[in-house]
N, C-alpha and C positions, 0 to 999 in steps of 0.2 A: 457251304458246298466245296471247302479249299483242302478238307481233310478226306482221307482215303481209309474209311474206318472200317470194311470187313475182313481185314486182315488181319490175321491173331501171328503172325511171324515177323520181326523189323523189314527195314528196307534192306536191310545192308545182308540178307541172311542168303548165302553164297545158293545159286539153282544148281540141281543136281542132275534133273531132264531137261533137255534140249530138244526147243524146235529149229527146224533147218527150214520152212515155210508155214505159211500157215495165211493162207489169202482167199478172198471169193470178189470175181472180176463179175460184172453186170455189164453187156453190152448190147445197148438199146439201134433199133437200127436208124439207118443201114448199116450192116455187117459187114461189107465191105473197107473195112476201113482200116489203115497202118494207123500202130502207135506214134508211128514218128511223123502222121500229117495231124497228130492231135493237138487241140488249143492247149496254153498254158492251164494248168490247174485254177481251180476258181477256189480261193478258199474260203466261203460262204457258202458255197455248196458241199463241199467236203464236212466241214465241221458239222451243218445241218444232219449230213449223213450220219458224219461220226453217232450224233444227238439223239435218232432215232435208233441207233442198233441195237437189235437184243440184249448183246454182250455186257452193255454200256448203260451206267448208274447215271452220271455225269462225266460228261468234259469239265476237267480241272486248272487245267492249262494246255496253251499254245504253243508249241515250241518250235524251233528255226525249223524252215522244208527242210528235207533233204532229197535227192534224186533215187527214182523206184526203186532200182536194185540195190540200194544200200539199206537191205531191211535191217534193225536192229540186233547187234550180237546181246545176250541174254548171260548177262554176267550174275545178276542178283535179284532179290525179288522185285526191285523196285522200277527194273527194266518190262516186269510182266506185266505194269501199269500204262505202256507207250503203246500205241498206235497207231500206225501210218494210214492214211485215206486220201486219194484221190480222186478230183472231178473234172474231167477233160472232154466237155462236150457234151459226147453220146457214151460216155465207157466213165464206170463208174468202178474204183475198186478200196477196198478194205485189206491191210494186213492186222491179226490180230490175235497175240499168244494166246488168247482165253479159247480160240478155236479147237486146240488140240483135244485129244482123247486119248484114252489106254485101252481102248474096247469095251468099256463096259457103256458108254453111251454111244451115240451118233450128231454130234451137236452142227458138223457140216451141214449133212442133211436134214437138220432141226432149221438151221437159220436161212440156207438155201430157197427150200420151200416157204418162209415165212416170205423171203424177198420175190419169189416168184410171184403173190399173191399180188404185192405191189407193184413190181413191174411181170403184166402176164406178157408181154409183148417183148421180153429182153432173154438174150443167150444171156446164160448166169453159169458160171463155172469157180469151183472151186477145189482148190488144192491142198492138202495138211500133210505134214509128217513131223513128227516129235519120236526121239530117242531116247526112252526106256532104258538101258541096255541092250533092247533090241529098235528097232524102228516099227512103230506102227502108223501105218497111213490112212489118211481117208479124201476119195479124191468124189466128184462128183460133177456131170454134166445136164442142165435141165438144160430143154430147146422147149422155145413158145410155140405152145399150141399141138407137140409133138412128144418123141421119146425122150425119154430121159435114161441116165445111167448112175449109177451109184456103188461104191465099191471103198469094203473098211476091213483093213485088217492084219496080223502081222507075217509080213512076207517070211515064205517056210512054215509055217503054221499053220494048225486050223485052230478054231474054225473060222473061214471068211463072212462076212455079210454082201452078198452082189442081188442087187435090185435092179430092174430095168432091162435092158436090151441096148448093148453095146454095138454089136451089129447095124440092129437100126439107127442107133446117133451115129454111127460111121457113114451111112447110105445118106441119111438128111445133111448129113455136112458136106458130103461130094470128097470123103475121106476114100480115095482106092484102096485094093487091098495090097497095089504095089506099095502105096505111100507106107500102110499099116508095117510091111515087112519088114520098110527101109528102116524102118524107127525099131524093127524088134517086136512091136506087138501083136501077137499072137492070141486073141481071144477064145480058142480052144486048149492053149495051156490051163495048167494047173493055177489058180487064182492071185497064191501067193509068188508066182516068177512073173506076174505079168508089171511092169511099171506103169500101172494106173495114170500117175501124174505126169507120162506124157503123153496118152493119148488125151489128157485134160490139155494139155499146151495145144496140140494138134487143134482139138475143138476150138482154142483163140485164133490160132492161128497169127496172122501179122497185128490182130488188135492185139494183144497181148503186151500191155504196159508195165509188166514189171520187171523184164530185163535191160530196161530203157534207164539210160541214164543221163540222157537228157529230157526226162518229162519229171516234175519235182512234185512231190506228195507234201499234205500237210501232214504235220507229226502233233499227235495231240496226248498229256499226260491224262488219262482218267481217273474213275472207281467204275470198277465192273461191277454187275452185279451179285448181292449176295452168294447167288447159289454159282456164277462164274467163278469166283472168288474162292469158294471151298471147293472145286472142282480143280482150279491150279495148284492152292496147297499141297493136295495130295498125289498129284500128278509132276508135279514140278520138286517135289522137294523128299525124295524119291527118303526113304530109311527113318524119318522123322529129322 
């Protein structure tokens, strides 16, 4: 289980698409909570997570924490095989390249919904963008028991994919429409000007662990899954 064998390209073979995020936070309640009154990270809980995700064939190894907001710069392929998870309590979060897309799937809200299932009782929010040459996003908010929102696609372009009621996840989160302005978001613009991923930040609000850099993530080497695996190659390594 030490080898990382569905990749048909070396380690060393330079990335040509870039993600600049790529995370899904679980926050079980109470909601009420700052990232920065969070426990240290557990890491036997983290790894466990890492162990059950979609994404994820095997954990291969452990490697040194490091603090949330230093997600991994993506130099080569062998960087698309890290990621960061942490477990602080009640707030559980995942960074992880294999999340991105180019529009032709929806894998946010493939794994999203999978997690809802497990936890019905947690705000679960997720955030992606990777650069193409252009940047395609997918951002996504489920609320327990409630609306959800969902939103994929390349800003300036159509066609978008929007699911849900963005309105209503504004109301159930006590998001005013002063707050919506201050930030720019505009949910009767046109799809691709609206900055999805920070009405996703909004939705965390002060739990929002991954600008923190004082809350430390476990960093763990993998093998994603097969079909994760042939979904980076051709995403990631943009002209063959």
């Amino acid at each position: 289980m030490t080898d990382i064998s569905f990749w048909t390209l070396p380690p060393d073979r330079m990335v040509q698409g870039s993600g600049s995020h790529y995370n899904i936070t679980v926050v079980q309640p109470p909601f009420a909570v700052r990232a920065e009154d969070l426990p240290p990270n557990d890491p036997a809980g983290a790894r466990a997570f890492a162990e059950t995700f979609p994404t994820v064939d095997a954990v291969v190894e452990e490697l040194d924490p490091v603090s949330a907001c230093e997600t991994r710069y993506l130099a080569t392929r062998a960087d698309l095989d890290v990621i960061q998870v942490g477990c602080w309590g009640n707030v559980m979060a995942i960074s992880d390249p294999a999340m991105v897309d180019n529009g032709n799937d929806t894998p946010l809200l493939y794994e999203v919904t999978k997690l809802q299932e497990r936890f019905p009782g947690a705000r679960i929010v997720g955030r992606v963008e990777v650069d193409c040459g252009e940047s395609h996003t997918e951002d996504i908010i489920h609320l327990p028991g409630g609306p959800m929102f969902h939103a994929s696609g390349w800003p300036t372009m159509d066609p978008w994919e929007l699911t849900g009621a963005p309105h209503a996840v504004a109301a159930a989160l006590g998001i005013s429409a002063d707050v919506l302005e201050e930030h720019d978001i505009d949910f009767d613009a046109d799809p691709g000007e609206v900055e999805w991923a920070d009405f996703a930040t909004l939705a965390l609000g002060e739990a929002d662990p991954w600008p923190m850099g004082s809350l430390k993530t476990s960093v763990f080497r993998v093998r994603h899954t097969e079909s994760y695996t042939r979904t980076m190659e051709k995403l990631y390594f943009i002209g063959g």
